[in-house]
py3Dmol code that shows the C-alpha trace and the ligand (Angstrom):
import py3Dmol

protein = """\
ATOM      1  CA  UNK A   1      14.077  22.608  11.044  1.00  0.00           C
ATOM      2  CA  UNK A   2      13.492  19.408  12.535  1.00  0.00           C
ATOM      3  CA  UNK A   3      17.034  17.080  12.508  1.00  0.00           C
ATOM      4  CA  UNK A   4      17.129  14.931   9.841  1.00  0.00           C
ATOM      5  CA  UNK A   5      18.848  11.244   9.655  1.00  0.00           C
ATOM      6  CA  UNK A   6      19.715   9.836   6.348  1.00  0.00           C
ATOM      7  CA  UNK A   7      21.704   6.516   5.181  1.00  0.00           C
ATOM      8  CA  UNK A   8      23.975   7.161   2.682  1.00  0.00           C
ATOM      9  CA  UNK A   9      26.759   5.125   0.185  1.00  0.00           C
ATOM     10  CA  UNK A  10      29.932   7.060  -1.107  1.00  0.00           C
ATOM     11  CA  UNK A  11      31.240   6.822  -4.421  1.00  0.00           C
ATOM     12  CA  UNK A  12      33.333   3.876  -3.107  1.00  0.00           C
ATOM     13  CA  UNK A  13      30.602   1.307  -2.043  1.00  0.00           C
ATOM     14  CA  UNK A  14      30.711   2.031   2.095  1.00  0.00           C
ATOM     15  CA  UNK A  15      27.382   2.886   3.874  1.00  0.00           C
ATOM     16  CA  UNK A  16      26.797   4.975   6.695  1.00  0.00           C
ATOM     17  CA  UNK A  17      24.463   6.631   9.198  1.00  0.00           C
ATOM     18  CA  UNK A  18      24.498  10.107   9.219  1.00  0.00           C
ATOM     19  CA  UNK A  19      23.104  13.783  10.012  1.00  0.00           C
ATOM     20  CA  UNK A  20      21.944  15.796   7.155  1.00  0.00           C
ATOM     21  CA  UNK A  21      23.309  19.403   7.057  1.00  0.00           C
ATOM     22  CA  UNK A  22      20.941  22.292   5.904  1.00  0.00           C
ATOM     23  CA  UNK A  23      23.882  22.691   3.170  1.00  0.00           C
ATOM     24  CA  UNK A  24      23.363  18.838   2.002  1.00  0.00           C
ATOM     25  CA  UNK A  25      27.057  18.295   3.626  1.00  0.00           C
ATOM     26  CA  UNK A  26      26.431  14.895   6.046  1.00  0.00           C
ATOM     27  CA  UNK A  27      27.378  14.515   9.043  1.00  0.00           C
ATOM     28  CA  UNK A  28      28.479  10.689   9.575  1.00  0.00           C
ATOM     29  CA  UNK A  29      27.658   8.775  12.504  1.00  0.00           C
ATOM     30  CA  UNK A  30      29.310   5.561  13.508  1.00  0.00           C
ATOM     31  CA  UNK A  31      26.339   3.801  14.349  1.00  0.00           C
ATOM     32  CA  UNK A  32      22.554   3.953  13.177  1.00  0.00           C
ATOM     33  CA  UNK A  33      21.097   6.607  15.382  1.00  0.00           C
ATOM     34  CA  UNK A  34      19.089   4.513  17.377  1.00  0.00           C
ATOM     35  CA  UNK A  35      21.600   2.581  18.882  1.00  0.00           C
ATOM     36  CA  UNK A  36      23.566   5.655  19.778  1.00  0.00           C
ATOM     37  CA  UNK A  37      25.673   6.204  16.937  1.00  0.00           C
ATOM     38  CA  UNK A  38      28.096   9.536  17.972  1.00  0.00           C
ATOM     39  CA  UNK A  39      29.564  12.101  15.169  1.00  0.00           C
ATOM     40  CA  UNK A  40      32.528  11.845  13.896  1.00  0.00           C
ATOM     41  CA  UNK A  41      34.669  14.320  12.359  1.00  0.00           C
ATOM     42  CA  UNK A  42      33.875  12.597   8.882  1.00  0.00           C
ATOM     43  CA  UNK A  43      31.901  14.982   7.134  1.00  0.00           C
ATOM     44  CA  UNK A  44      31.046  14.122   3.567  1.00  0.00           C
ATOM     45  CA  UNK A  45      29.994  17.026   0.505  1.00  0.00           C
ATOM     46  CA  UNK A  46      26.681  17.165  -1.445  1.00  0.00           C
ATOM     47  CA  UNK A  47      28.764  15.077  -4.531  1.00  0.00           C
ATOM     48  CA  UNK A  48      30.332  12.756  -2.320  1.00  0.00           C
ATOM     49  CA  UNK A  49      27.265  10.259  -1.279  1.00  0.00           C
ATOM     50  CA  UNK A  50      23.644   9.078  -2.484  1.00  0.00           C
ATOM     51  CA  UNK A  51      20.722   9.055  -0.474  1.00  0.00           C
ATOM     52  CA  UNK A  52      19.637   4.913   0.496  1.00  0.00           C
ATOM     53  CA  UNK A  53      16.651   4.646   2.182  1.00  0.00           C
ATOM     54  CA  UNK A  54      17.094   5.927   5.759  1.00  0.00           C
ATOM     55  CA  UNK A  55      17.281   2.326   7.240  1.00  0.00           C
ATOM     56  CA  UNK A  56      17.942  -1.350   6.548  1.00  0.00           C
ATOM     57  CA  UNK A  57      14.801  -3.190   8.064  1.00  0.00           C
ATOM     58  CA  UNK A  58      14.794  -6.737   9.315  1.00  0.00           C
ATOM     59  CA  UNK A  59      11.007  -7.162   8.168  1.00  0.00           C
ATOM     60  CA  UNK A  60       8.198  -4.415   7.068  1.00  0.00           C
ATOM     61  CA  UNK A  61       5.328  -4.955   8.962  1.00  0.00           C
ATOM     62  CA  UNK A  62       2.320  -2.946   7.216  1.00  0.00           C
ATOM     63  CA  UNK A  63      -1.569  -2.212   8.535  1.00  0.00           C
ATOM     64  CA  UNK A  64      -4.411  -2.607   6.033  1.00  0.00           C
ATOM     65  CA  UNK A  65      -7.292  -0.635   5.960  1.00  0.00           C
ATOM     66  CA  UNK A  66      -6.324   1.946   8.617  1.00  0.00           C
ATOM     67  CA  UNK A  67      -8.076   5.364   7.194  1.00  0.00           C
ATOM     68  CA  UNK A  68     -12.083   4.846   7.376  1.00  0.00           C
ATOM     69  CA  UNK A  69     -12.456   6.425   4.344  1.00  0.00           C
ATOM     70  CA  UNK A  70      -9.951   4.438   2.573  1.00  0.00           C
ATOM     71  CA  UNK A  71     -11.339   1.191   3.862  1.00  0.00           C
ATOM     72  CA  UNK A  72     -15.002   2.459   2.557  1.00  0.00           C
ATOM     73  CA  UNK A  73     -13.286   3.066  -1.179  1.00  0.00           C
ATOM     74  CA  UNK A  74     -12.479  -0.846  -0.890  1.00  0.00           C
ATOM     75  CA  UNK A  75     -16.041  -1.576  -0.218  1.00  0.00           C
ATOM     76  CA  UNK A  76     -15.057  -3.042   2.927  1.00  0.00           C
ATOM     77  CA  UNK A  77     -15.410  -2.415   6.875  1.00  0.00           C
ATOM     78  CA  UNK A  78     -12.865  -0.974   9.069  1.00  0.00           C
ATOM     79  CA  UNK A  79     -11.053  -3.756  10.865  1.00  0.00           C
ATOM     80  CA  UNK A  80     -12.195  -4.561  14.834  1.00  0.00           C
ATOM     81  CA  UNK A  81      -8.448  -4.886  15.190  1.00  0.00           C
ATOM     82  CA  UNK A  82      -5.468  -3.958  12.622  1.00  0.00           C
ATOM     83  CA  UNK A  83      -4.945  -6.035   9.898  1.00  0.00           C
ATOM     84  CA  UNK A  84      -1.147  -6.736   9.404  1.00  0.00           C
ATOM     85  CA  UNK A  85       0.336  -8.223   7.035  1.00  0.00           C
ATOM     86  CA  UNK A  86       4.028  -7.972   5.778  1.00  0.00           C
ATOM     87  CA  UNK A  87       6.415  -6.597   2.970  1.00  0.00           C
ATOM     88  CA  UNK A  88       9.899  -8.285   2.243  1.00  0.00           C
ATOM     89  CA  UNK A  89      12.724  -6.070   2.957  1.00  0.00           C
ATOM     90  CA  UNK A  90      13.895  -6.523  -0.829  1.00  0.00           C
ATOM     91  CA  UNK A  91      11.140  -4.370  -1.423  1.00  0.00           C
ATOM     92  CA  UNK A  92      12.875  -1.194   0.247  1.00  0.00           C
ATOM     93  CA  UNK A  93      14.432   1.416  -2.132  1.00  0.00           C
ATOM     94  CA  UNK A  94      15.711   5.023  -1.831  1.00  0.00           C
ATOM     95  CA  UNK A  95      13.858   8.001  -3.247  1.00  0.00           C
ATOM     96  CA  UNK A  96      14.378   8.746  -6.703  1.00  0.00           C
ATOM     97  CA  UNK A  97      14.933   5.196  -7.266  1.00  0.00           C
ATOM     98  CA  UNK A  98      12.979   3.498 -10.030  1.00  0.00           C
ATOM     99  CA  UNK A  99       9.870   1.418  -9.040  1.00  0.00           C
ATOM    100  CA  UNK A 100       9.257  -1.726 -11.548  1.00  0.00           C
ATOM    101  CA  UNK A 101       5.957  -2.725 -13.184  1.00  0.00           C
ATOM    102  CA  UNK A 102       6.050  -6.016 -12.637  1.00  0.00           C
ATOM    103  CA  UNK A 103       5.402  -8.246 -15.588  1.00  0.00           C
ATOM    104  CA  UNK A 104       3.158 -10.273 -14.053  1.00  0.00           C
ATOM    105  CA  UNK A 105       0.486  -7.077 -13.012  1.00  0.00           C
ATOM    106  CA  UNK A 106      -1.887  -5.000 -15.356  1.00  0.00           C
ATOM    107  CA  UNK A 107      -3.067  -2.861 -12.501  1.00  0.00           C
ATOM    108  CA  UNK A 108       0.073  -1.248  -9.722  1.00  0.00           C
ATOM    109  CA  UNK A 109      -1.430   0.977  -7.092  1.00  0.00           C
ATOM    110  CA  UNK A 110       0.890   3.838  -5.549  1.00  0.00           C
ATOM    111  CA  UNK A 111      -0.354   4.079  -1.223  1.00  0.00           C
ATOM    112  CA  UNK A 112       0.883   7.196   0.366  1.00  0.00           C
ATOM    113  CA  UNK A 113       1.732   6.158   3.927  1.00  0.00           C
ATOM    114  CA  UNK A 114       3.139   7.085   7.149  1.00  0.00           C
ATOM    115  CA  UNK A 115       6.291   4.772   8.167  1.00  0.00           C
ATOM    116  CA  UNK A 116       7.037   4.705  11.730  1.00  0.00           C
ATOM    117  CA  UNK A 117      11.030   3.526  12.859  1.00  0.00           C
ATOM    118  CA  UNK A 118      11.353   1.156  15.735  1.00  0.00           C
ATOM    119  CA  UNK A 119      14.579   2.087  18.020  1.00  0.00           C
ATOM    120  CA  UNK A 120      14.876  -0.984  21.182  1.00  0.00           C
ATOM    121  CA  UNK A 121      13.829  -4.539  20.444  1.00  0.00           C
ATOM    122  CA  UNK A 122      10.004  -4.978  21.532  1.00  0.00           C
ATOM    123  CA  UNK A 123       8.203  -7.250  22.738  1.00  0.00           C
ATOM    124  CA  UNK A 124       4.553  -7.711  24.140  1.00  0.00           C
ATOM    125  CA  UNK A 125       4.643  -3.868  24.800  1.00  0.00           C
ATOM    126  CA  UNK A 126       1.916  -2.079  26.216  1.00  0.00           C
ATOM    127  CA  UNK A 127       0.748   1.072  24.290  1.00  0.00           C
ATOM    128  CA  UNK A 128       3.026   3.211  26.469  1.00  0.00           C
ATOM    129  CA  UNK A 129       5.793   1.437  26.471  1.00  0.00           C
ATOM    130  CA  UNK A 130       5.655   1.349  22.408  1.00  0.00           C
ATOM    131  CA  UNK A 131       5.795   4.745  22.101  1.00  0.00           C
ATOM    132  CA  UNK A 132       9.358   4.779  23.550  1.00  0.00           C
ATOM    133  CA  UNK A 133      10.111   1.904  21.090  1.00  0.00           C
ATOM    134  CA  UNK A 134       9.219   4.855  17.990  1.00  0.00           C
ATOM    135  CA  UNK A 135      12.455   6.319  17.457  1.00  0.00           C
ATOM    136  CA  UNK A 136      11.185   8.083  14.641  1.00  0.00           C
ATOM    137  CA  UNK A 137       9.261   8.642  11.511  1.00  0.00           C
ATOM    138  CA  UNK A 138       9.474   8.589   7.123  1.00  0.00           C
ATOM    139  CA  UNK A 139       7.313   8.748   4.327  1.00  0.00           C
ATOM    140  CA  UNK A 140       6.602   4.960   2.326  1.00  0.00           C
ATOM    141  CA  UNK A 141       4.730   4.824  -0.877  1.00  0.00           C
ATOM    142  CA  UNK A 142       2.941   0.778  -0.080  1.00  0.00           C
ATOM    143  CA  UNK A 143       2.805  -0.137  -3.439  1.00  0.00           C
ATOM    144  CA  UNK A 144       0.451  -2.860  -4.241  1.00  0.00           C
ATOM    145  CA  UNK A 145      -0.286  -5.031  -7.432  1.00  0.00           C
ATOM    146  CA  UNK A 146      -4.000  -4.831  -7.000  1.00  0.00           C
ATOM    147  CA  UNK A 147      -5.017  -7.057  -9.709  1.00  0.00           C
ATOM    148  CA  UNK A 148      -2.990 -10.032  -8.127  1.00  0.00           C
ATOM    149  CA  UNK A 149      -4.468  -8.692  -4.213  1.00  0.00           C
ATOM    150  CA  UNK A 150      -7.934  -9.088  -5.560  1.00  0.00           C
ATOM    151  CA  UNK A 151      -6.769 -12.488  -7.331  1.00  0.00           C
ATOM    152  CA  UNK A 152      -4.965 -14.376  -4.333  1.00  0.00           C
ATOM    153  CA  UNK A 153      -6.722 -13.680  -1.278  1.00  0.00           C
ATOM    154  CA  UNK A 154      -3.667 -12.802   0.727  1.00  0.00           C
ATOM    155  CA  UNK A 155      -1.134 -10.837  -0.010  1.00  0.00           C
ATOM    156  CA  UNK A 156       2.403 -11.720  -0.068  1.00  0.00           C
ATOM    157  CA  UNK A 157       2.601 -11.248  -3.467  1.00  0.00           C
ATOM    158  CA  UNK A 158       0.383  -8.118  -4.627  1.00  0.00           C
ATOM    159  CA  UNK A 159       2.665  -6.295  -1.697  1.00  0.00           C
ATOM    160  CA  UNK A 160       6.018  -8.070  -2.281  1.00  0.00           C
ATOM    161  CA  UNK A 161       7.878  -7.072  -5.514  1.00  0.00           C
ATOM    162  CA  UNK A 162      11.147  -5.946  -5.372  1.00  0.00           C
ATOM    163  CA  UNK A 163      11.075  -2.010  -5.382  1.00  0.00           C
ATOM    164  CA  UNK A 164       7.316  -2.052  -3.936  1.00  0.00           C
ATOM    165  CA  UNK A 165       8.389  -0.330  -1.068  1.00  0.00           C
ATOM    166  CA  UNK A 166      10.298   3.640  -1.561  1.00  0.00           C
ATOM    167  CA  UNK A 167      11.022   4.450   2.166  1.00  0.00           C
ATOM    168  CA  UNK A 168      12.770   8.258   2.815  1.00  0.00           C
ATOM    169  CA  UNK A 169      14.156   9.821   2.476  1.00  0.00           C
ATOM    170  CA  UNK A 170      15.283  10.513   5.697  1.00  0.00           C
ATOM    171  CA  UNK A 171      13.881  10.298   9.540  1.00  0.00           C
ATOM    172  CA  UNK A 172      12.648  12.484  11.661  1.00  0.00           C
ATOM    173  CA  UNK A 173      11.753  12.572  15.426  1.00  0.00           C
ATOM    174  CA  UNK A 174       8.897  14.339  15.986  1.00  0.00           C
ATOM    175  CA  UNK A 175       5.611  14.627  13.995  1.00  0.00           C
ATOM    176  CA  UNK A 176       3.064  16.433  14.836  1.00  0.00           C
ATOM    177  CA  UNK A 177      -0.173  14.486  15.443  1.00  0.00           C
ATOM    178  CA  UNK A 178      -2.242  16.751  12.946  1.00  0.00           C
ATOM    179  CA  UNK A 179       0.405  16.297  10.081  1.00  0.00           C
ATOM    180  CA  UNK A 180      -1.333  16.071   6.377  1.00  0.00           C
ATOM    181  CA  UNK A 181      -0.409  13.429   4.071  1.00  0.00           C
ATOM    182  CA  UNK A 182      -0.726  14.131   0.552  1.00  0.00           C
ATOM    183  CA  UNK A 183      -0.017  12.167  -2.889  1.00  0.00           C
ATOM    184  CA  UNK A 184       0.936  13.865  -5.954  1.00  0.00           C
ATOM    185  CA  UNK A 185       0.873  11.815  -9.619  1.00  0.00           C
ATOM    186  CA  UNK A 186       3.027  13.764 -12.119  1.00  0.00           C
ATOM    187  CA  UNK A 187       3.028  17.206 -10.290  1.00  0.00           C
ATOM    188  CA  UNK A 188      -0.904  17.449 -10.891  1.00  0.00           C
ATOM    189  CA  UNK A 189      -2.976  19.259  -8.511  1.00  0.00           C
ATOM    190  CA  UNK A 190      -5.235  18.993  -6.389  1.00  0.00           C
ATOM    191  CA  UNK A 191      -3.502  15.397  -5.146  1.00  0.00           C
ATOM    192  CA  UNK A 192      -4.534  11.964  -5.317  1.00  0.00           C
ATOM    193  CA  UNK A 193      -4.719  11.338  -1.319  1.00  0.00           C
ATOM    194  CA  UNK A 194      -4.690  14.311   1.081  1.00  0.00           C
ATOM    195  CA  UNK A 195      -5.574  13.560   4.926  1.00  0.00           C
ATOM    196  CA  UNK A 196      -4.127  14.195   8.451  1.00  0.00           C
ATOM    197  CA  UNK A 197      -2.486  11.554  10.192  1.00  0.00           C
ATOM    198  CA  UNK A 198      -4.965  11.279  13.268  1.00  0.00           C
ATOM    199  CA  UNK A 199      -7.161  10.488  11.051  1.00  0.00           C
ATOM    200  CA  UNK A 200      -5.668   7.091  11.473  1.00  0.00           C
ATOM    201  CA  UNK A 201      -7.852   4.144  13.331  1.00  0.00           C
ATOM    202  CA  UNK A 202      -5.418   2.472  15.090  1.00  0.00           C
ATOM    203  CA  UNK A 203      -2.617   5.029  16.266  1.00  0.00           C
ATOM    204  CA  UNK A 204       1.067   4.202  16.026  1.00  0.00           C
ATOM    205  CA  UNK A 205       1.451   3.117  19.642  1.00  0.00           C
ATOM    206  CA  UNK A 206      -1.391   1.108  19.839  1.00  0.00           C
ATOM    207  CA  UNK A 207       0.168  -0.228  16.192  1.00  0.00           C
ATOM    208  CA  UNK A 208       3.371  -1.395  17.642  1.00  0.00           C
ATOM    209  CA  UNK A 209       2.157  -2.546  20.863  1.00  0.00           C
ATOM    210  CA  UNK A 210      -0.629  -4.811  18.453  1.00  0.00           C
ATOM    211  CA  UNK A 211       2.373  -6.283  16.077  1.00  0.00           C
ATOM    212  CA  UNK A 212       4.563  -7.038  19.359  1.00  0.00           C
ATOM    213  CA  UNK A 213       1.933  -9.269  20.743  1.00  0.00           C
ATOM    214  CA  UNK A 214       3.218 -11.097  17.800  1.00  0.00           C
ATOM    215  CA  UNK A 215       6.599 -10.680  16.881  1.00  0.00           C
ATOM    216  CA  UNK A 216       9.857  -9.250  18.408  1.00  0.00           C
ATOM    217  CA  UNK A 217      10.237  -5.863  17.052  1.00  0.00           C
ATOM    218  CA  UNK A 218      13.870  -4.783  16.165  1.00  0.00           C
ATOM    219  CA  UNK A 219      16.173  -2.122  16.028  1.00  0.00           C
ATOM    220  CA  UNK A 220      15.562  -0.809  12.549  1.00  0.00           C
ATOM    221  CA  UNK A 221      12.455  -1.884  11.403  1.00  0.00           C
ATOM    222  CA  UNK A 222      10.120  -0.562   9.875  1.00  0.00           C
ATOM    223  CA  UNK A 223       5.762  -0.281  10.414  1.00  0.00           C
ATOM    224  CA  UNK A 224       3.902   1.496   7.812  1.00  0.00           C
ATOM    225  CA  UNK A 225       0.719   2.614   8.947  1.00  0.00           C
ATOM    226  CA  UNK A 226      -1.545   2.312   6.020  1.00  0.00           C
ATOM    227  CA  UNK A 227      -3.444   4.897   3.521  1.00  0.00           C
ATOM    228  CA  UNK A 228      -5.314   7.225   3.468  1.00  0.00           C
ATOM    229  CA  UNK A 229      -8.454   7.304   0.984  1.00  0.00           C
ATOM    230  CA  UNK A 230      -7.487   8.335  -2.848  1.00  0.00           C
ATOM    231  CA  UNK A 231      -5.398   5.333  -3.973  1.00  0.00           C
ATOM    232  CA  UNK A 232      -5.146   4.662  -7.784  1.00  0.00           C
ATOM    233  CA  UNK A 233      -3.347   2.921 -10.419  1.00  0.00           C
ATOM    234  CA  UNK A 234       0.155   4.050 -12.165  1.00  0.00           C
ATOM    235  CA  UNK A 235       1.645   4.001 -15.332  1.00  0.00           C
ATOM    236  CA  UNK A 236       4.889   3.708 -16.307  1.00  0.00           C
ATOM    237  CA  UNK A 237       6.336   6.315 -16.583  1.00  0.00           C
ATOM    238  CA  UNK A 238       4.700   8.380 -14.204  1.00  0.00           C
ATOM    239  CA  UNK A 239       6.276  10.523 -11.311  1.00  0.00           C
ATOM    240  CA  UNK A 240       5.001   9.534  -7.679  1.00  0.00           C
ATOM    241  CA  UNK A 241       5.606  12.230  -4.805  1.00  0.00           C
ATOM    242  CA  UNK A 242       4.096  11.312  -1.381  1.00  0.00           C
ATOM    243  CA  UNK A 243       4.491  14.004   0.949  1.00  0.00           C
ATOM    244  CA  UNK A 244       4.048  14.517   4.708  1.00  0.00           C
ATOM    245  CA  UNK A 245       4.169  17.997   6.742  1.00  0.00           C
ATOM    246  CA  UNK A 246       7.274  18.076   9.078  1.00  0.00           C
ATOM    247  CA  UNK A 247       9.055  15.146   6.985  1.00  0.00           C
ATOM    248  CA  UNK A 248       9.790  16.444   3.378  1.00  0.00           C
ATOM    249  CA  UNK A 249       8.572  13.784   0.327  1.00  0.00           C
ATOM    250  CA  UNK A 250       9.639  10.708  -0.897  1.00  0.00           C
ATOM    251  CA  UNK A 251       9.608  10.770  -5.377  1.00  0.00           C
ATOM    252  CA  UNK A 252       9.727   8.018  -7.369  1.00  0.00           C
ATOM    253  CA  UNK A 253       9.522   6.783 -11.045  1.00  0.00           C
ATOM    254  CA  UNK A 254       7.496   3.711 -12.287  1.00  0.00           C
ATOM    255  CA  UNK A 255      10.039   1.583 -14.839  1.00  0.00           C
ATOM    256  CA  UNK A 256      10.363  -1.319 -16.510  1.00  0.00           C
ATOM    257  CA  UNK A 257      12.863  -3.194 -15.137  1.00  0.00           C
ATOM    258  CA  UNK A 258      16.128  -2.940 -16.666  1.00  0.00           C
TER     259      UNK A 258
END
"""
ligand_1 = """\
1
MG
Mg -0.978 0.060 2.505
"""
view = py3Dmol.view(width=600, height=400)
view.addModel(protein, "pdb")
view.setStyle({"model": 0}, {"cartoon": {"style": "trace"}})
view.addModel(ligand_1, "xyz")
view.setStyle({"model": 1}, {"stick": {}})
view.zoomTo()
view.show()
């Protein structure tokens, strides 16, 4: 079993980095893992904590249109080079936190996606140098308001409700490059999205050297990597599980806001 990295907040408010035991016991660190946080001999119980979402990015920089097949459902072309675009960081919640239906939408869209971790602060990388800068990977469900996509021409704020992003629920590593992706709506079978991860266009170090041609990535953010074909619209109410092989899944509930 691959090590796992979660963010967690005890009972009494405080945050921390930590190492998630095969018992659900965590480990804490006293630093995020990627800027060499050590053990400490704080270990914290099952009932002690909640899972947060495994890190606290600066900005969410997200690729459109990344899976052929997906771009092909839109009616549109793959991109000649990725299409970014970004997702505030208010839109980051844990798994098995609510996602809201935003007043202002009649038609949400859950995105199944790859998130990749950035460790060191890059800049203009090349490809090779990014991959050093991918300290690791999650699961992120992009969600979208596809009504108000369609209606505004960019997308700031289809992609950029508050809860819009579920990140988690913890990281790993390693991934294998043939890792499937799937979506699940309400436990239903067969799922909604189901594809390998090299079936991507643009792979994640080409991705992050791309975005750093751009902007200074830092410690702690996060790129998600776009979906695969099979998107769709929620209800609320329903139960959203997006899964990927080697990572676990990342479940979360569509709510009115409270
Ligand atoms: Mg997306």
């Amino acid at each position: 079993m691959a090590q796992r990295y979660v963010r967690i907040q005890t009972g009494e408010g405080q945050i921390y980095y930590g190492l998630l035991q095969l018992n659900r016991a965590v480990q804490i660190l006293d630093a995020p893992p990627w800027l060499k946080g050590q053990s400490t001999d704080l270990e914290l119980a099952p009932d002690q904590y909640q899972l947060l979402a495994p890190c606290s990015p600066s900005k969410i920089v997200a690729v459109g249109k990344n899976y052929a097949n997906h771009a092909a459902e839109m009616g549109t072309p793959v991109p000649k080079e990725p299409l970014l675009f970004l997702k505030p960081s208010t839109t980051v919640i844990a798994t098995e936190s609510d996602i809201f239906y935003p007043l202002l939408s009649q038609r949400v869209d859950y995105e199944g996606e790859l998130a990749l971790v950035i460790g060191e602060r890059c800049v203009e990388c090349t490809p090779e140098e990014a991959q050093s800068k991918i300290w690791g990977y999650t699961i992120a469900n992009d969600v979208t308001a596809r009504d108000l996509q369609a209606q505004d021409g960019q997308w700031t704020r289809a992609k950029g409700f508050d809860t819009f992003c579920p990140l988690g629920p913890w990281i790993v590593r390693e991934l294998s490059p043939g890792a499937r992706l799937q979506t699940f709506v309400n436990d239903r079978q067969p799922p909604v999205q189901s594809a390998t991860i090299d079936q991507m266009v643009f792979a994640p170090d080409f991705l992050v050297s791309y975005i750093s041609q751009v902007m200074t990535l830092l410690p702690g953010d996060i790129i998600l990597t776009g979906t695969p074909e099979g998107v769709g619209a929620v209800q609320i109410g329903d139960r959203i599980r997006v899964e990927i092989e080697g990572i676990g899944y990342l479940e979360n509930s569509v709510n009115v806001r409270k």
